[in-house]
PyMOL Python script that loads the backbone (N, CA, C, O; Angstrom):
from pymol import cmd

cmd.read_pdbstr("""\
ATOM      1  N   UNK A   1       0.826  -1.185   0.000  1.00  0.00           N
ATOM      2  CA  UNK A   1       0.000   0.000   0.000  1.00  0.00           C
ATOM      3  C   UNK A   1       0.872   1.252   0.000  1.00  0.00           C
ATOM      4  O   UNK A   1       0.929   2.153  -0.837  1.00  0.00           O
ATOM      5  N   UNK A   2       1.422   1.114   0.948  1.00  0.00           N
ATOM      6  CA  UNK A   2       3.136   2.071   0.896  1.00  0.00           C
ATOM      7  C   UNK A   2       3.586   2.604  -0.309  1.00  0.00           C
ATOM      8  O   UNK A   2       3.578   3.819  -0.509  1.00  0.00           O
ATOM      9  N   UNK A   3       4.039   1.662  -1.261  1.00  0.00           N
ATOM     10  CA  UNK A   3       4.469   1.570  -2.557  1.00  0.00           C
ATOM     11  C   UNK A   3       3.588   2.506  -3.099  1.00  0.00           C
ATOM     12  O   UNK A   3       4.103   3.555  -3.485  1.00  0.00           O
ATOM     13  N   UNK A   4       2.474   2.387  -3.209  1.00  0.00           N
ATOM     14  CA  UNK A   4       1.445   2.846  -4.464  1.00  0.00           C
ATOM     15  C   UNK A   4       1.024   4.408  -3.991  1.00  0.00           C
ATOM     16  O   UNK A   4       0.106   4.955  -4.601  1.00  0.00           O
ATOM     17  N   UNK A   5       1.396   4.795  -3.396  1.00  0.00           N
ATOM     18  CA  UNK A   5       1.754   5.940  -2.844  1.00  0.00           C
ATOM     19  C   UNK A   5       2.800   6.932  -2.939  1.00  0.00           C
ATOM     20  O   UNK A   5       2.895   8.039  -3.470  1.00  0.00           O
ATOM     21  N   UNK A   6       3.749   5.991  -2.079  1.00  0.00           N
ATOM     22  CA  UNK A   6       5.349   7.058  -2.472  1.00  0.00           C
ATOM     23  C   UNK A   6       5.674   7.070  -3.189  1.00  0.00           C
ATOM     24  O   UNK A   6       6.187   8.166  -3.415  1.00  0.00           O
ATOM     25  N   UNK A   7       5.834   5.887  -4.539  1.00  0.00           N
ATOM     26  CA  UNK A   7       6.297   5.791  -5.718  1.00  0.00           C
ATOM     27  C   UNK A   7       5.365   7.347  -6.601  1.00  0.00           C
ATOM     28  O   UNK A   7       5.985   8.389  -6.812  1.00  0.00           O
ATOM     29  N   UNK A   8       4.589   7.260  -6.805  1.00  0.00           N
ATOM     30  CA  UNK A   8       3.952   8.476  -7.585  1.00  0.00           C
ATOM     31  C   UNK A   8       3.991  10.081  -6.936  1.00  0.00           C
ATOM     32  O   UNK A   8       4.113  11.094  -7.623  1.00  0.00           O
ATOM     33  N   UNK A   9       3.874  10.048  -5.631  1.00  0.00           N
ATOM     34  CA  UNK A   9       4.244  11.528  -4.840  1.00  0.00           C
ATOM     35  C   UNK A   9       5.887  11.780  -5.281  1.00  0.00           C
ATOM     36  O   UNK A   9       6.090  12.911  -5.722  1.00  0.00           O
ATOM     37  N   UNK A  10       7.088  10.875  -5.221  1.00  0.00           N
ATOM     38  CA  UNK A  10       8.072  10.802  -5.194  1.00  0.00           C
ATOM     39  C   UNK A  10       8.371  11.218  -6.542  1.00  0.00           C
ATOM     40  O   UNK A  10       8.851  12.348  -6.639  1.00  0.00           O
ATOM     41  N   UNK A  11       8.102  10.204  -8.189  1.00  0.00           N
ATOM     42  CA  UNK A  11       7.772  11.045  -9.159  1.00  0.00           C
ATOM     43  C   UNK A  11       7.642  11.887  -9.307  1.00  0.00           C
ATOM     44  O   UNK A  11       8.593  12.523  -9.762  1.00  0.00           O
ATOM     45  N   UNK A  12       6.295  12.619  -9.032  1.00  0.00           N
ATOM     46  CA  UNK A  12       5.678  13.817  -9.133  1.00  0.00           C
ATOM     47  C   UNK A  12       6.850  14.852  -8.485  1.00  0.00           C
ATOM     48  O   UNK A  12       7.413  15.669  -9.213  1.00  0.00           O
ATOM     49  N   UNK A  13       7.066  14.773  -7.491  1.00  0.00           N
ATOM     50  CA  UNK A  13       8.023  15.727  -6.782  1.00  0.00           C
ATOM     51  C   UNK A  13       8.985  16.021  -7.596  1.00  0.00           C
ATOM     52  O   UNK A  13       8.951  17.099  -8.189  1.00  0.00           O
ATOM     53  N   UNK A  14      10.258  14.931  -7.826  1.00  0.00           N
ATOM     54  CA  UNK A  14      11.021  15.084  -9.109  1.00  0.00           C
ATOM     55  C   UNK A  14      10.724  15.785  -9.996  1.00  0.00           C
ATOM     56  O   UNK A  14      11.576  16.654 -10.180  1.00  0.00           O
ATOM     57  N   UNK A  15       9.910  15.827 -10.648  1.00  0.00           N
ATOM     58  CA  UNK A  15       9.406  15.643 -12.051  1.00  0.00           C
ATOM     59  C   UNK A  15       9.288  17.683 -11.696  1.00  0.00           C
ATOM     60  O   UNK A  15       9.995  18.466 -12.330  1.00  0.00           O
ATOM     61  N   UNK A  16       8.350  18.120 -10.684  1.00  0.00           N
ATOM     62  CA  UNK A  16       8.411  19.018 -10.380  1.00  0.00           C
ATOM     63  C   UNK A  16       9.791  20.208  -9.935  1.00  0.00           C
ATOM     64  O   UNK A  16       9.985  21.421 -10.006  1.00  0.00           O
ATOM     65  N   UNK A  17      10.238  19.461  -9.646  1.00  0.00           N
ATOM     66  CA  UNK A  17      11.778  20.254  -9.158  1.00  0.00           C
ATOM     67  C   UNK A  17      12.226  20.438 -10.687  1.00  0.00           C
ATOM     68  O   UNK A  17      12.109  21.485 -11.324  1.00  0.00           O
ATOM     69  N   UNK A  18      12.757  19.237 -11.159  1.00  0.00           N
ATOM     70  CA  UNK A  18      13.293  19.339 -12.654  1.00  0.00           C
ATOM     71  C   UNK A  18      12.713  20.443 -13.395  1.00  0.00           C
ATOM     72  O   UNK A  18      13.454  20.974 -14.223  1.00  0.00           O
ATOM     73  N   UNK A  19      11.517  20.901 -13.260  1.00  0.00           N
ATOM     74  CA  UNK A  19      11.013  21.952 -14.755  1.00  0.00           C
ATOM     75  C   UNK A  19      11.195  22.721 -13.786  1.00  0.00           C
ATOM     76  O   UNK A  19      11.790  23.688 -14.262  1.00  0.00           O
ATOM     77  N   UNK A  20      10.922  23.007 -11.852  1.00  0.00           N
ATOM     78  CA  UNK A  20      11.557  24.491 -11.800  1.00  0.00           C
ATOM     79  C   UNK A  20      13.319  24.533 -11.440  1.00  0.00           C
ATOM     80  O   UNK A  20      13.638  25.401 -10.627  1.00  0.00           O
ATOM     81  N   UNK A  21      13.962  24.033 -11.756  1.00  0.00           N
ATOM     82  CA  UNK A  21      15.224  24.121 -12.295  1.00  0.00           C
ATOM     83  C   UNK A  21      15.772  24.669 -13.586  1.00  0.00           C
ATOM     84  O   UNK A  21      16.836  25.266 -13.748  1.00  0.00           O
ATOM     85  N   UNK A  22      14.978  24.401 -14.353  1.00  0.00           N
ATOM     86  CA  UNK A  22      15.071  24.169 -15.884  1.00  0.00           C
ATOM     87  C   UNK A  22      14.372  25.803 -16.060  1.00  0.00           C
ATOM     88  O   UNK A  22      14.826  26.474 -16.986  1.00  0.00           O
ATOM     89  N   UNK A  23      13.066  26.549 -15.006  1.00  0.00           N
ATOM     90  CA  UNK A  23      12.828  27.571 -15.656  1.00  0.00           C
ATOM     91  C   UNK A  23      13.584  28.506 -14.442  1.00  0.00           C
ATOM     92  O   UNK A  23      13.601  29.722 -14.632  1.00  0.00           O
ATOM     93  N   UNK A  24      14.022  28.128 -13.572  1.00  0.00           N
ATOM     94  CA  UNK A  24      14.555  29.212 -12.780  1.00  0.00           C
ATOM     95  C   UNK A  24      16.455  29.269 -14.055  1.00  0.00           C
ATOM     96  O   UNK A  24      17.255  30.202 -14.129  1.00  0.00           O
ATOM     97  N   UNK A  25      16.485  28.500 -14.466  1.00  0.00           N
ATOM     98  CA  UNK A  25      17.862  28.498 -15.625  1.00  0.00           C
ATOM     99  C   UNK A  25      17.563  29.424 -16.480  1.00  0.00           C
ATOM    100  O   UNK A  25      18.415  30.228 -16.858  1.00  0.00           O
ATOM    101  N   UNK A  26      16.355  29.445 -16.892  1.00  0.00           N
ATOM    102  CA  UNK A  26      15.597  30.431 -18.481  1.00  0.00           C
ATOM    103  C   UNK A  26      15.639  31.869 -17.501  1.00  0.00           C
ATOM    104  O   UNK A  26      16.591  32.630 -17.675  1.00  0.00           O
ATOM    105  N   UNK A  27      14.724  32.173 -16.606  1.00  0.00           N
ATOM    106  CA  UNK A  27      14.282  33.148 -16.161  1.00  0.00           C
ATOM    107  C   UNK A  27      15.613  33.955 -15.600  1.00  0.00           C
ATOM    108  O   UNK A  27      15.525  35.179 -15.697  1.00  0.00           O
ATOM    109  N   UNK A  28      16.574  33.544 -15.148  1.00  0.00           N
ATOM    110  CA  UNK A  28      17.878  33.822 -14.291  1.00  0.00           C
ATOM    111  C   UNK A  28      18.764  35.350 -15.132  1.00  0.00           C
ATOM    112  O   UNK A  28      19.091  35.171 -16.305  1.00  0.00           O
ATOM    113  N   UNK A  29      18.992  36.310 -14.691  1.00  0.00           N
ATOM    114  CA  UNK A  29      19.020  37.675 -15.146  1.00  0.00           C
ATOM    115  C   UNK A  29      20.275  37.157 -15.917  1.00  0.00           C
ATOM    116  O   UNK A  29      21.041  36.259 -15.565  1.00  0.00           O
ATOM    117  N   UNK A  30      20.312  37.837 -16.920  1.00  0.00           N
ATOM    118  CA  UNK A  30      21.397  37.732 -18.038  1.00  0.00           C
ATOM    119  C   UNK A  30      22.757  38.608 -17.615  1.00  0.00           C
ATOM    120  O   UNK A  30      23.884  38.218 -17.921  1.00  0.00           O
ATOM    121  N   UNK A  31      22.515  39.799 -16.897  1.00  0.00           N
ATOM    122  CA  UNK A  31      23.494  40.628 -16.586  1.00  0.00           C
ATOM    123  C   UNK A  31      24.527  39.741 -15.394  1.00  0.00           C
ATOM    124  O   UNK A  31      25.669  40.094 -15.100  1.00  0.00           O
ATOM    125  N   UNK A  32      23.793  38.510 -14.809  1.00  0.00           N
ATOM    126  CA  UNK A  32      24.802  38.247 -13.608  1.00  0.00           C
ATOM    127  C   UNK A  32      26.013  37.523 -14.762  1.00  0.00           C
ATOM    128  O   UNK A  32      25.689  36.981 -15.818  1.00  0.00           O
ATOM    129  N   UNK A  33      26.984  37.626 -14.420  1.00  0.00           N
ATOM    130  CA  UNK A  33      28.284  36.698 -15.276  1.00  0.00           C
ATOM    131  C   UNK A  33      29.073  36.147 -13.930  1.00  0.00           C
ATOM    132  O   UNK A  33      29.514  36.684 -12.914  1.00  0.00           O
ATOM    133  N   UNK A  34      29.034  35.117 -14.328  1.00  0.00           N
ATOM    134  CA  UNK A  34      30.180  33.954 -12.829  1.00  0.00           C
ATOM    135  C   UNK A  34      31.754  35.290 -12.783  1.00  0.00           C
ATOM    136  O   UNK A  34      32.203  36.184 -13.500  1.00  0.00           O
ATOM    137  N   UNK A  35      32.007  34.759 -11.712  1.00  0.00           N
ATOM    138  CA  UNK A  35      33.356  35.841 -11.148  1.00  0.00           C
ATOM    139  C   UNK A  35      34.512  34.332 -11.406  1.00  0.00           C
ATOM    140  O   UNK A  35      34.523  33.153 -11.052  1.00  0.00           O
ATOM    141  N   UNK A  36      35.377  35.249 -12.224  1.00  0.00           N
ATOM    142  CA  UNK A  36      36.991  34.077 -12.525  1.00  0.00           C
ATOM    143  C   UNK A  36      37.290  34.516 -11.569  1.00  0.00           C
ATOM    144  O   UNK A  36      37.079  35.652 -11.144  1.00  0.00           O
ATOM    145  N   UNK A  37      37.872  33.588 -11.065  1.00  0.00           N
ATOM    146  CA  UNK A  37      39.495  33.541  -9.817  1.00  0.00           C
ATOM    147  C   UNK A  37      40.297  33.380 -10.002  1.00  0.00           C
ATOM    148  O   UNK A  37      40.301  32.230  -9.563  1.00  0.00           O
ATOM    149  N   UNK A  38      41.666  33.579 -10.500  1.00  0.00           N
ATOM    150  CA  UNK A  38      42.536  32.901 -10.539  1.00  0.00           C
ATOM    151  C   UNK A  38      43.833  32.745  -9.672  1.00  0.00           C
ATOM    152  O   UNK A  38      44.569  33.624  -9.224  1.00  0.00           O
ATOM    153  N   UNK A  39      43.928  30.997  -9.529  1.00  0.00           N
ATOM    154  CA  UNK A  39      44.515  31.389  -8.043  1.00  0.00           C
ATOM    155  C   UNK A  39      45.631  31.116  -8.214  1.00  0.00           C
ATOM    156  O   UNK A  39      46.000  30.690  -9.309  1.00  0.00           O
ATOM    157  N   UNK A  40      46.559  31.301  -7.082  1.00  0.00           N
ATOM    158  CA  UNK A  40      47.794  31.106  -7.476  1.00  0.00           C
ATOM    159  C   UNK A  40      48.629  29.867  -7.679  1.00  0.00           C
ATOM    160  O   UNK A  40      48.330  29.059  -6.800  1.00  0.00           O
ATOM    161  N   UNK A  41      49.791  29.275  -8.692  1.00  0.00           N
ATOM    162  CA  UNK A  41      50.041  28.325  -8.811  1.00  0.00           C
ATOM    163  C   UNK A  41      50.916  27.708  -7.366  1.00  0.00           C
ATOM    164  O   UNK A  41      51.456  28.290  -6.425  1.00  0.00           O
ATOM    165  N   UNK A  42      50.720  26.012  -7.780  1.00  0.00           N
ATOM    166  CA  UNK A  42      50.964  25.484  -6.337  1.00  0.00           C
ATOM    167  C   UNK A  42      51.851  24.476  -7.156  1.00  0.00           C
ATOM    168  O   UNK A  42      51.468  24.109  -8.268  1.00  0.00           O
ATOM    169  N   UNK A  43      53.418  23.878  -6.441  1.00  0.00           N
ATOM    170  CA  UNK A  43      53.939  22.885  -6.452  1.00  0.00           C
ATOM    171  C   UNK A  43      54.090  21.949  -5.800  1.00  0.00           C
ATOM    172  O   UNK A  43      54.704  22.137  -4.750  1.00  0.00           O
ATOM    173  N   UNK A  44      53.674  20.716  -6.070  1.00  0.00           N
ATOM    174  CA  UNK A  44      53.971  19.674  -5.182  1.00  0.00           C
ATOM    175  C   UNK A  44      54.648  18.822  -5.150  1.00  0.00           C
ATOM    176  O   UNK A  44      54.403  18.113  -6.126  1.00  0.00           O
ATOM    177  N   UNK A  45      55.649  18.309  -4.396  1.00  0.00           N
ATOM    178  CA  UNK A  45      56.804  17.476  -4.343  1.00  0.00           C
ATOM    179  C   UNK A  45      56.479  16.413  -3.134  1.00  0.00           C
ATOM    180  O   UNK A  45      56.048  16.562  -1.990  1.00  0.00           O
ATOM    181  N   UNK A  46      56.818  15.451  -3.786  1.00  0.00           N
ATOM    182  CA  UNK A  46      56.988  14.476  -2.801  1.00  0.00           C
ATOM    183  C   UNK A  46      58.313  13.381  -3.178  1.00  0.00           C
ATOM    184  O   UNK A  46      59.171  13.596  -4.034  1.00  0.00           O
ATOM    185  N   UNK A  47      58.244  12.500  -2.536  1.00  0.00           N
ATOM    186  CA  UNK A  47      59.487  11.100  -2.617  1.00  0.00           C
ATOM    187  C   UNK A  47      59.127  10.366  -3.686  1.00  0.00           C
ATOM    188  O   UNK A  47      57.940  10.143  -3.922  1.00  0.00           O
ATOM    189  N   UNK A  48      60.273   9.835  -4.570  1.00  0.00           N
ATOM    190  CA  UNK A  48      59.824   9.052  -5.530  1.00  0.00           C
ATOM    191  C   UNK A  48      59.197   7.739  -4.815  1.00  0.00           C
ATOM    192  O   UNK A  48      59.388   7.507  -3.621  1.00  0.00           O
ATOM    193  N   UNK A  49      58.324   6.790  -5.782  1.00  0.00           N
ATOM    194  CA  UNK A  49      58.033   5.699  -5.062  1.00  0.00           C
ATOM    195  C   UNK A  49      58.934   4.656  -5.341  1.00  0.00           C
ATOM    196  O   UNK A  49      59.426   4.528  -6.462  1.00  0.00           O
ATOM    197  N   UNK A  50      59.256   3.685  -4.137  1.00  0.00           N
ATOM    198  CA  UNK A  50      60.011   2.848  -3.844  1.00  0.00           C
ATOM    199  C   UNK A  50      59.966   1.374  -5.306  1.00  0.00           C
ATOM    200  O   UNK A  50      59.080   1.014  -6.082  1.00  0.00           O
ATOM    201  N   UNK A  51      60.956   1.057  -5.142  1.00  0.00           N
ATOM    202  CA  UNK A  51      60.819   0.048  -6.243  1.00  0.00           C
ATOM    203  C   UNK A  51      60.204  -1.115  -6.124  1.00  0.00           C
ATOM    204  O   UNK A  51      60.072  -1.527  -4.972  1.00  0.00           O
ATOM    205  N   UNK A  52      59.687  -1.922  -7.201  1.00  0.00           N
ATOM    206  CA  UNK A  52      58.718  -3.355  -6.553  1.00  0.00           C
ATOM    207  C   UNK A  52      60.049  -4.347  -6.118  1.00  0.00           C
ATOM    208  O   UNK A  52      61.140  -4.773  -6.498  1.00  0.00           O
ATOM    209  N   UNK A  53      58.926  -4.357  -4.870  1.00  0.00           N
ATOM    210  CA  UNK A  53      58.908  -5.641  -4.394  1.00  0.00           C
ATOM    211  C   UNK A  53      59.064  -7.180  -4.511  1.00  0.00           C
ATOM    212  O   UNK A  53      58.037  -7.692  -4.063  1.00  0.00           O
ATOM    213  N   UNK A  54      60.141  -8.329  -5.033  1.00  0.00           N
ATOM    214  CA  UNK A  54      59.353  -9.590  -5.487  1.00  0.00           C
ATOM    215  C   UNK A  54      58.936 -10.203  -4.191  1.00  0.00           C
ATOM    216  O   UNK A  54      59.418  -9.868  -3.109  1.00  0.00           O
ATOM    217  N   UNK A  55      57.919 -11.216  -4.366  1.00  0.00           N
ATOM    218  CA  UNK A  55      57.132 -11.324  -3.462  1.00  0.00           C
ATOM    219  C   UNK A  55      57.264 -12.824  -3.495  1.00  0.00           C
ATOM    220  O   UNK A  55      56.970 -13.257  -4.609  1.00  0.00           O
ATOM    221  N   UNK A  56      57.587 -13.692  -2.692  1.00  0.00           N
ATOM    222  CA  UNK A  56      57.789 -15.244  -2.715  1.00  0.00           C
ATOM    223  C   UNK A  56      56.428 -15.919  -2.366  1.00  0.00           C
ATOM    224  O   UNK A  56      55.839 -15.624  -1.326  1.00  0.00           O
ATOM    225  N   UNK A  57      55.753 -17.177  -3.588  1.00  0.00           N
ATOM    226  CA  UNK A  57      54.656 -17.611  -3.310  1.00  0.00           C
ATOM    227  C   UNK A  57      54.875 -19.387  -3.341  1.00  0.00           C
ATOM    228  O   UNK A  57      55.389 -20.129  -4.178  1.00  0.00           O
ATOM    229  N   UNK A  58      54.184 -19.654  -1.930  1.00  0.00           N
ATOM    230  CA  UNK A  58      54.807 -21.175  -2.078  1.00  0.00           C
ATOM    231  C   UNK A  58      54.306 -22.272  -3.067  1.00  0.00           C
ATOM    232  O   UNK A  58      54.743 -23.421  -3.134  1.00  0.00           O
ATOM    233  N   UNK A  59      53.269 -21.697  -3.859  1.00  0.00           N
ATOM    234  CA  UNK A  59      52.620 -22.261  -4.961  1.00  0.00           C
ATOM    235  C   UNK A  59      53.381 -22.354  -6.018  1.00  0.00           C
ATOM    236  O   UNK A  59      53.194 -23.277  -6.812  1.00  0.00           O
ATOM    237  N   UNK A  60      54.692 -21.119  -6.285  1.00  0.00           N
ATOM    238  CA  UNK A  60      54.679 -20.689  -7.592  1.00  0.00           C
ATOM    239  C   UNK A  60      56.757 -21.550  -7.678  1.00  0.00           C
ATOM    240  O   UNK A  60      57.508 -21.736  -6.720  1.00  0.00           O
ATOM    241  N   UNK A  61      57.007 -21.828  -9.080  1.00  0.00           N
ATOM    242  CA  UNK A  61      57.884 -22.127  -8.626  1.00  0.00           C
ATOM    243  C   UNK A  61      59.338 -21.180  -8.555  1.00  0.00           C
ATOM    244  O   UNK A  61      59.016 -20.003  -8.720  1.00  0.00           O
ATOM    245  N   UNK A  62      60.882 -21.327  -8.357  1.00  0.00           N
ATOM    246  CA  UNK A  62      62.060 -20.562  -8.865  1.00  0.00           C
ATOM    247  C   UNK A  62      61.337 -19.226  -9.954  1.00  0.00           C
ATOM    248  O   UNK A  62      60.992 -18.045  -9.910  1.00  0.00           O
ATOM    249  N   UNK A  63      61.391 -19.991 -10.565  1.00  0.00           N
ATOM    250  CA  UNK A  63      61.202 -18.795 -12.341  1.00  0.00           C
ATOM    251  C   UNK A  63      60.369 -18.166 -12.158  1.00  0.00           C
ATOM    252  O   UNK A  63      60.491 -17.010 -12.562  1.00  0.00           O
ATOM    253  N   UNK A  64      58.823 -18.619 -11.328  1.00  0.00           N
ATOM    254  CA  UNK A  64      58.004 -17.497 -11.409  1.00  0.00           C
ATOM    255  C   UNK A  64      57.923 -16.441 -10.379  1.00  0.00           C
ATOM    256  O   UNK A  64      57.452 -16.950  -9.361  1.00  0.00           O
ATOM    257  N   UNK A  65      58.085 -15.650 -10.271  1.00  0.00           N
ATOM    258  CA  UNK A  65      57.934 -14.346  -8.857  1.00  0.00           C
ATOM    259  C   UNK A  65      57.177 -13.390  -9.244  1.00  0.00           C
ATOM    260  O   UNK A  65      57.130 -12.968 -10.399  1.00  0.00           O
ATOM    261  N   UNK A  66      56.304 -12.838  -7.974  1.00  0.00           N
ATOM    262  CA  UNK A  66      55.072 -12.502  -7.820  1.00  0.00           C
ATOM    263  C   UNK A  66      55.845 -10.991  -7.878  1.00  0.00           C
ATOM    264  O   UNK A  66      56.819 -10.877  -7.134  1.00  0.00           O
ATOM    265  N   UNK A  67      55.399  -9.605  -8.872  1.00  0.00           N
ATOM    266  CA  UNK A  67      55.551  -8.384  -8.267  1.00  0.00           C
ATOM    267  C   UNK A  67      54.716  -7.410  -7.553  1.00  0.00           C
ATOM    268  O   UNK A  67      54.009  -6.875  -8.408  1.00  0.00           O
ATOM    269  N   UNK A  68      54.503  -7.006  -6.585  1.00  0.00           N
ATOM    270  CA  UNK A  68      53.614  -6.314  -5.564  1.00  0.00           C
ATOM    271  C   UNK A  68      53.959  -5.177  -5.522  1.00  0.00           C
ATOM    272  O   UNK A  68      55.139  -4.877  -5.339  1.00  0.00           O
ATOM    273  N   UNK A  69      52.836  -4.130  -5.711  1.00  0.00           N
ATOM    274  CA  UNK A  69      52.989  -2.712  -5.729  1.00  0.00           C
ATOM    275  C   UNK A  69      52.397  -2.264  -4.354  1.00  0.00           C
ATOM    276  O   UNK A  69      52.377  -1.072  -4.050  1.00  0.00           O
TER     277      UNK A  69
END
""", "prot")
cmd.dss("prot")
cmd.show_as("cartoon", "prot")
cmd.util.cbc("prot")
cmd.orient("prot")
């Protein structure tokens, strides 16, 4: 009974938001223009990463070795 209820209010609601989204987008004053920022550049440094690992598997034999990152 639940179902047959929320499912269509829930719809409807959606369905409602979406077109006033869509006309508050149309209606929205033409004179506002978004503000650029531009911010200042940033460097980041860190440690190189370490080299792999071989990894010994008692399944596998000599020749084959496992590499783990």
């Amino acid at each position: 009974m639940f179902d047959r209820l929320f499912m269509p209010a829930l719809t409807f609601t959606l369905l409602v938001a979406g077109v006033a989204a869509f006309a508050g987008d149309f209606v929205r004053d033409p004179g506002l223009q978004a503000q650029v920022v531009q911010l200042e550049r940033v460097v980041v440094s860190a440690p190189r990463e370490l080299p792999a690992t071989p990894v010994a598997r008692a399944d596998a034999d000599a020749a084959a070795t496992v590499i783990v990152r």
